[in-house]
C-alpha positions in Angstrom: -6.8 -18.4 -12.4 -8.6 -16.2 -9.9 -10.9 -13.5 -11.2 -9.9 -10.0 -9.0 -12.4 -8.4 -11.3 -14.5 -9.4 -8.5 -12.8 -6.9 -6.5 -13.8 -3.8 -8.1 -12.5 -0.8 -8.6 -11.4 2.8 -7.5 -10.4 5.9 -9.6 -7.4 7.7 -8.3 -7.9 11.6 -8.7 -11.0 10.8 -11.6 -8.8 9.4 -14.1 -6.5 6.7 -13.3 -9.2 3.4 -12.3 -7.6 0.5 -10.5 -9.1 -3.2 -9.1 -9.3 -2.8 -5.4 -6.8 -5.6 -5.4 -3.6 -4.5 -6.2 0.2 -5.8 -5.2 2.9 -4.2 -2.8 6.2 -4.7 -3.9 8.2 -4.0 -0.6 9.1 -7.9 0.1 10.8 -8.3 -3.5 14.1 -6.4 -1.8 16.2 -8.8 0.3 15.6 -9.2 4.2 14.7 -6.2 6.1 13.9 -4.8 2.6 17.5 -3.8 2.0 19.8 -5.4 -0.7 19.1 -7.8 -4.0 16.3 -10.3 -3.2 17.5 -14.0 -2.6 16.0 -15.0 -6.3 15.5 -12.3 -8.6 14.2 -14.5 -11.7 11.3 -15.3 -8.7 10.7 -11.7 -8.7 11.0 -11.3 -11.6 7.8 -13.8 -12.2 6.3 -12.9 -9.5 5.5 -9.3 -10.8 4.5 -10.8 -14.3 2.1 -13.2 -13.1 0.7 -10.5 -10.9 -0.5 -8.7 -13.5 -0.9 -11.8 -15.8 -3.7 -12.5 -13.4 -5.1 -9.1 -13.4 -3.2 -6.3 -11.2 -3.0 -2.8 -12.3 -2.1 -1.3 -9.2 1.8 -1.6 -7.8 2.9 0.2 -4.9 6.9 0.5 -4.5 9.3 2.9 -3.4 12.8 3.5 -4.7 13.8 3.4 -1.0 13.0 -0.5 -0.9 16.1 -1.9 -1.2 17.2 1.1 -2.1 16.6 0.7 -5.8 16.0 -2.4 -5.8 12.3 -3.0 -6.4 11.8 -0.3 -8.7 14.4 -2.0 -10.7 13.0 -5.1 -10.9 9.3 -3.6 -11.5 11.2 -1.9 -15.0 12.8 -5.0 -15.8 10.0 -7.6 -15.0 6.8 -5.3 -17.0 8.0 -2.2 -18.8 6.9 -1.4 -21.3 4.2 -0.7 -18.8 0.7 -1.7 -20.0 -1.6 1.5 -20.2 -4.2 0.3 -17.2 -1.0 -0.3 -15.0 -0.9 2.3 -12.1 2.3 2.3 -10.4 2.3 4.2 -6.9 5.4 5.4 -5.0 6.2 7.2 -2.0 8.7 9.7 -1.1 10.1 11.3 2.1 12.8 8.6 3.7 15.6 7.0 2.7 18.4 3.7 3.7 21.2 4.3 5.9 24.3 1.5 5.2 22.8 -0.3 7.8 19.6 -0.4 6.6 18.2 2.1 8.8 15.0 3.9 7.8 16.1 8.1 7.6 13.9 10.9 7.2 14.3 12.8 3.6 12.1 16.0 4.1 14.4 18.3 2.4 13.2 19.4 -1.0 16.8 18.5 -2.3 16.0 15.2 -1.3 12.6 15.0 -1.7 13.3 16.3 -5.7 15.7 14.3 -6.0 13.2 10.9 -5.1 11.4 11.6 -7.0 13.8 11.5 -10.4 14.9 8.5 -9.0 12.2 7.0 -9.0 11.9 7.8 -12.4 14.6 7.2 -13.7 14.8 3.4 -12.4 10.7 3.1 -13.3 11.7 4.0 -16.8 8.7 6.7 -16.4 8.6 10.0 -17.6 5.6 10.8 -15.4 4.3 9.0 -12.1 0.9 8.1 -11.3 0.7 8.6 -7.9 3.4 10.0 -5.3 3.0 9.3 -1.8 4.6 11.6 1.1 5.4 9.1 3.6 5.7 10.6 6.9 8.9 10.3 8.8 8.2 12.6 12.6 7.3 8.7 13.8 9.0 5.9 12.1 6.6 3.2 13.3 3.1 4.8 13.2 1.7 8.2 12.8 3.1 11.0 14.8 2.3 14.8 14.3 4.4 18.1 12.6 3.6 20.1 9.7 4.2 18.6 6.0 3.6 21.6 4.8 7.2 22.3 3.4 7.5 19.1 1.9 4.2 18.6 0.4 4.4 21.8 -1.4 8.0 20.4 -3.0 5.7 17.9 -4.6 3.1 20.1 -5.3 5.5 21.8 -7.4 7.2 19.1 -9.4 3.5 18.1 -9.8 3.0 21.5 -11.5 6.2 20.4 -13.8 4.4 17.3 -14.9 6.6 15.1 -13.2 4.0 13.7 -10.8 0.1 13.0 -12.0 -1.6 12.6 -8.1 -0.1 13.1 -4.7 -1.2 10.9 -1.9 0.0 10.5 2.1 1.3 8.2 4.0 1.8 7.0 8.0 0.0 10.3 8.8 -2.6 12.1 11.2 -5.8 13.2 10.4 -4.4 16.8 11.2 -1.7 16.5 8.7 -4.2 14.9 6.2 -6.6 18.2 6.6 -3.0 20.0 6.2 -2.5 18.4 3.4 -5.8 18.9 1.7 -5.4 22.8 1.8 -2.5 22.5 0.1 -3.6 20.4 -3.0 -5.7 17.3 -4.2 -4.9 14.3 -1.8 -6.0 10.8 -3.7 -5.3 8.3 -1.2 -3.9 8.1 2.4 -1.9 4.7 3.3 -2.1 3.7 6.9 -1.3 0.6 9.5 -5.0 -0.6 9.9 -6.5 -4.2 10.3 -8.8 -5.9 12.1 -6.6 -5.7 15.3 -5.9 -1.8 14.6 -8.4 -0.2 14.1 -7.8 3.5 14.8 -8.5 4.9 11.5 -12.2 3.5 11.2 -13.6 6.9 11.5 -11.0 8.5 9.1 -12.1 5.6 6.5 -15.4 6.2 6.3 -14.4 10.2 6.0 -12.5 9.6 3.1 -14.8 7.5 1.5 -17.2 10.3 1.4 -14.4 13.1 -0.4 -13.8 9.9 -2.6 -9.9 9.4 -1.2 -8.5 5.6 -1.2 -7.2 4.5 2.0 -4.3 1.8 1.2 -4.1 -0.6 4.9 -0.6 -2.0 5.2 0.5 -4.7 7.7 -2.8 -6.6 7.4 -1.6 -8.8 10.0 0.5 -6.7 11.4 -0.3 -6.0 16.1 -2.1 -8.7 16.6 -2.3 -10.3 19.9 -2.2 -14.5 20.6 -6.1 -13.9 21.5 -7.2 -12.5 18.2 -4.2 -14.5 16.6 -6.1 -17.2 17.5 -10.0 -16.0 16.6 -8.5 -15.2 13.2 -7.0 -18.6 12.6 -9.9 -20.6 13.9 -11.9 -19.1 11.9 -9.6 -19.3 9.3 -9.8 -23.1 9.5 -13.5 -23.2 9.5 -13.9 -21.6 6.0 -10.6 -23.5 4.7 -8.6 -20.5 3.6 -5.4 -18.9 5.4 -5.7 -16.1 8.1 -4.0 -14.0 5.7 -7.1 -14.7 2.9 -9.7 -14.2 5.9 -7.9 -10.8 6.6 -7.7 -9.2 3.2 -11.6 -10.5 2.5 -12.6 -8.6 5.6 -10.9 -5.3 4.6 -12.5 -5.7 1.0 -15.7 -5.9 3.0 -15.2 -3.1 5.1 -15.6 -0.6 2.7 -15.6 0.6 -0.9 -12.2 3.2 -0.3 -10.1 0.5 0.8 -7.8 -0.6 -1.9 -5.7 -3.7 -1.0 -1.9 -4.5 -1.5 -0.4 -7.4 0.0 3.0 -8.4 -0.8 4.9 -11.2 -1.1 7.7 -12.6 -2.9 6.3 -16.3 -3.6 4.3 -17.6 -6.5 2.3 -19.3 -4.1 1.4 -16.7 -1.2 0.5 -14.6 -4.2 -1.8 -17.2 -5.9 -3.3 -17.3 -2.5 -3.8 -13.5 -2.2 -5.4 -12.8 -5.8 -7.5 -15.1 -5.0 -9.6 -12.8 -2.2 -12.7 -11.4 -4.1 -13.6 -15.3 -4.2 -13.6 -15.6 -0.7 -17.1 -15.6 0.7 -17.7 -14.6 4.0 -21.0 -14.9 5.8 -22.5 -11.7 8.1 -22.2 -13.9 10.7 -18.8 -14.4 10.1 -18.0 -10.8 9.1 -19.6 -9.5 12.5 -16.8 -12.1 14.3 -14.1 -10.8 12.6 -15.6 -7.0 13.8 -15.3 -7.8 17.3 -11.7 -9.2 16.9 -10.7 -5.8 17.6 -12.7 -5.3 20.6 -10.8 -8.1 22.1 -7.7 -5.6 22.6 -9.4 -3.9 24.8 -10.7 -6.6 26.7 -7.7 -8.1 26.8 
């Protein structure tokens, strides 16, 4: 079994410490994360051997599926170990087609935030993020204001412990600062998309996570195909070389690829093992530079 103590860890908001390995839950709902998954019972195990192995730190939504992964988090682990942080978002929700809607309001917005509750089996939740809807596929700016201080609120209630941000702008995480404590910021960012290196390293020095999703996600065949030789060299998956690099990259990041097989996630916890060279680790830098030449 791999050791993601190797990992380390990161303290949401000063009291909530998690290994900067964690697991994202979106692929447990069916395809287009909308609906049941294929196999629940796989699910199901997945999520236990997850944090068999070591996990403490879930991220889900109550809009993945909808319902549907929260569910199966509640009936896969709770009662919830203490060191277990579950994080959320907020802010969309499913059309019945599956399409991804903004939920701003704070009737909406209150009323995500029971839900996920309520299908957690939580009375509190660790950590709330306000996922960003003005661009559905990448940051895109307008105020959060309103619906930031809706959390802020039910925060003051006790029904959320931390509020984080997600798919946003370095102007609506400033925003968002002013208006309370921000723990963590999750963003599209890999070592194809790289726009947020600045705003890492910023973050890292107001002791704020930044969560990367999609860590394969943009890449073209030409850095496809640097990852994947490279890949080959070491003997590990491009996926594996991926997530090493972004645990290099710096102490913020906290990682949480998902998938919904035993294998793939076998492969993923085992990361912090992964040794990578500064040789190699300057390679996989100048992937990104390979956009622009390209």
């Amino acid at each position: 079994m791999s050791n993601i103590n190797e990992s380390g860890t990161f303290t949401f908001g000063g009291d909530r410490p998690v290994r900067r390995l964690g697991y994202g839950a979106m692929q447990l709902a069916g395809a287009g994360v909308f609906g049941p998954p294929k196999d629940p019972e796989v699910a199901l195990a997945v999520l236990r051997e997850a944090v068999a192995s070591g996990v403490n730190h879930i991220d889900t939504s109550d809009f993945y599926g909808p319902h549907i992964t929260n569910q199966l988090i509640r009936k896969a682990l709770h009662p919830y170990a203490n060191d277990l942080v579950i994080v959320t978002k907020v802010g969309a929700r499913r059309g019945a087609d599956g399409s991804w809607l903004p939920a701003f309001s704070p009737k909406e917005l209150t009323e995500a935030v029971h839900d996920n509750l309520r299908n957690l089996g939580l009375d509190v939740l660790d950590v709330v993020n306000l996922r960003s809807m003005f661009g559905i596929h990448g940051p895109a700016e307008g105020s959060i204001e309103v619906p930031l201080s809706v959390l802020t609120e039910l925060q003051q209630k006790g029904l959320i412990r931390h509020i984080g941000l997600s798919n946003v702008t370095p102007t609506q995480i400033e925003e968002g600062r002013r208006i309370c404590q921000i723990v963590c910021v999750q963003n599209h960012y890999n070592l194809a998309h790289r726009a947020d290196d600045a705003l890492i390293d910023e973050l890292a020095r107001h002791g704020i996570a930044y969560v990367p999703f999609f860590p394969l996600g943009g890449f073209t065949p030409l850095q496809s195909s640097i990852l994947s030789d490279m890949a080959r060299r070491i003997d590990a998956t491009p996926m594996q070389v991926a997530l090493a690099w972004l645990l290099r990259r710096a102490p913020n990041i906290l990682l949480i690829p998902g998938t919904s097989s035993l294998a793939h996630l076998r492969q993923n916890l085992a990361i912090p093992e992964l040794a990578l060279s500064e040789d190699e680790l300057m390679a996989l830098d100048g992937i990104g530079a390979h956009a622009e030449a390209a």
